[in-house]
N, C-alpha and C positions, 0 to 999 in steps of 0.2 A: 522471557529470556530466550525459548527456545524460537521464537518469532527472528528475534534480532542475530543470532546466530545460524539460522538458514536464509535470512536475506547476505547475510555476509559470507557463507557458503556460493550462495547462487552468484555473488561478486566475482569472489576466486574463480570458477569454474569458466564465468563467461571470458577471464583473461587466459586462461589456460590453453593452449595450444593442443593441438595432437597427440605430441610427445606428452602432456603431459609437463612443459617448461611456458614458460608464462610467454605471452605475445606481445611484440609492440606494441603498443598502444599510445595514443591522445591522452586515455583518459587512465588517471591512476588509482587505486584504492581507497588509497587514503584521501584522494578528491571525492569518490565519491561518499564515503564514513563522512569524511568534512558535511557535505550536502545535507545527508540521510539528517545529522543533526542539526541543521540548522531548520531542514522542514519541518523534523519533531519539535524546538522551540516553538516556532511558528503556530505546529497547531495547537502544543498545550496552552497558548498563550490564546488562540482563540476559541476553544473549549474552554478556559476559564473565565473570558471575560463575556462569552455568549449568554445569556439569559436561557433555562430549558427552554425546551419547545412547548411546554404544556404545561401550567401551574400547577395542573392534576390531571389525574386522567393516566394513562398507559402511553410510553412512547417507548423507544428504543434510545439507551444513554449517549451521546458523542464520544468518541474515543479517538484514540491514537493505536493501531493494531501494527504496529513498528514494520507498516507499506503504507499505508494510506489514513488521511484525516477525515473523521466519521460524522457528520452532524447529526445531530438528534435525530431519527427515523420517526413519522407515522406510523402508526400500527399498519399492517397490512397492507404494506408499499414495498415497492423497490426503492434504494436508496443508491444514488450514483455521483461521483467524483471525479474528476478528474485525474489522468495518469499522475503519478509526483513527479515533480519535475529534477529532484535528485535523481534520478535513472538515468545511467547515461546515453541509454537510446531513446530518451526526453522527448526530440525534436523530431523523430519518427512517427510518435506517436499522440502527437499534440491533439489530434481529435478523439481520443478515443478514452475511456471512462475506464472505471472499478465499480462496481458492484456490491451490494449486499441484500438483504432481506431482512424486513423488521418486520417480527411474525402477529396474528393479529391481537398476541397476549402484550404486546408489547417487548419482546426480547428479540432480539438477534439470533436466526435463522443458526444451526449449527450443522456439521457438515455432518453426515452419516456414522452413528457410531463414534463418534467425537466429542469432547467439551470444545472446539475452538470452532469460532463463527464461518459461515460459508460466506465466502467469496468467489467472486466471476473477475478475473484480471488479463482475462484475454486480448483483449483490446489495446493492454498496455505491456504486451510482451514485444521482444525483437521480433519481427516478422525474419529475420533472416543475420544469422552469427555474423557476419563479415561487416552491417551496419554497426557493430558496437568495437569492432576490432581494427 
């Protein structure tokens, strides 16, 4: 929950103005909450219907980390994705990936001092406020 309420923080903020009062925009909130959900159907739907990655053995699980859809990680790999295309600076950023780390125990890399998984989402940020405004 606290995932899904700092992506929809990060929403508000990027419409927000100077002042501090929301800015015109193309793109609306609630279009993008419409999106966000329709990606998360999407992927639980192919997280359930995907077969693990390894009948046994150690792998890292598939998930839905309410940014990005996770497929099953090898041990001891980087695992990369592409941007979601819910984001409304989508089309900026069409070559560029998400990140994680499936450690070589099999679990997902966490960030320092943390319970919640490390993520690299650089590639998939606005390189510049005024493209999403």
């Amino acid at each position: 929950m606290h995932l899904i309420n700092t992506a929809i923080c990060t929403c508000i903020v990027l419409f927000q103005g100077a002042a501090g009062s929301i800015t015109r925009s193309d793109v609306s909130l609630s279009s993008v909450m419409q999106k966000w959900k329709e990606y998360q159907l999407q992927c639980l739907k192919y997280l359930y219907e995907t077969p693990p990655l390894l009948a046994e053995g150690k792998f890292c699980n598939g998930t839905f980390d309410d940014y990005a859809c996770w497929p099953d990680g090898l041990p001891g790999t980087y695992v990369n994705v592409s941007c979601p295309w819910y984001l409304p600076w989508a089309s900026t950023v069409l070559h560029g990936h998400v990140y994680r780390f499936c450690t070589p125990e099999g679990t997902w890399l966490l960030k320092e001092n943390s319970t919640l998984p490390w993520r690299n989402l650089s590639e998939c940020e606005a390189s510049d406020r005024r493209e999403i405004l």
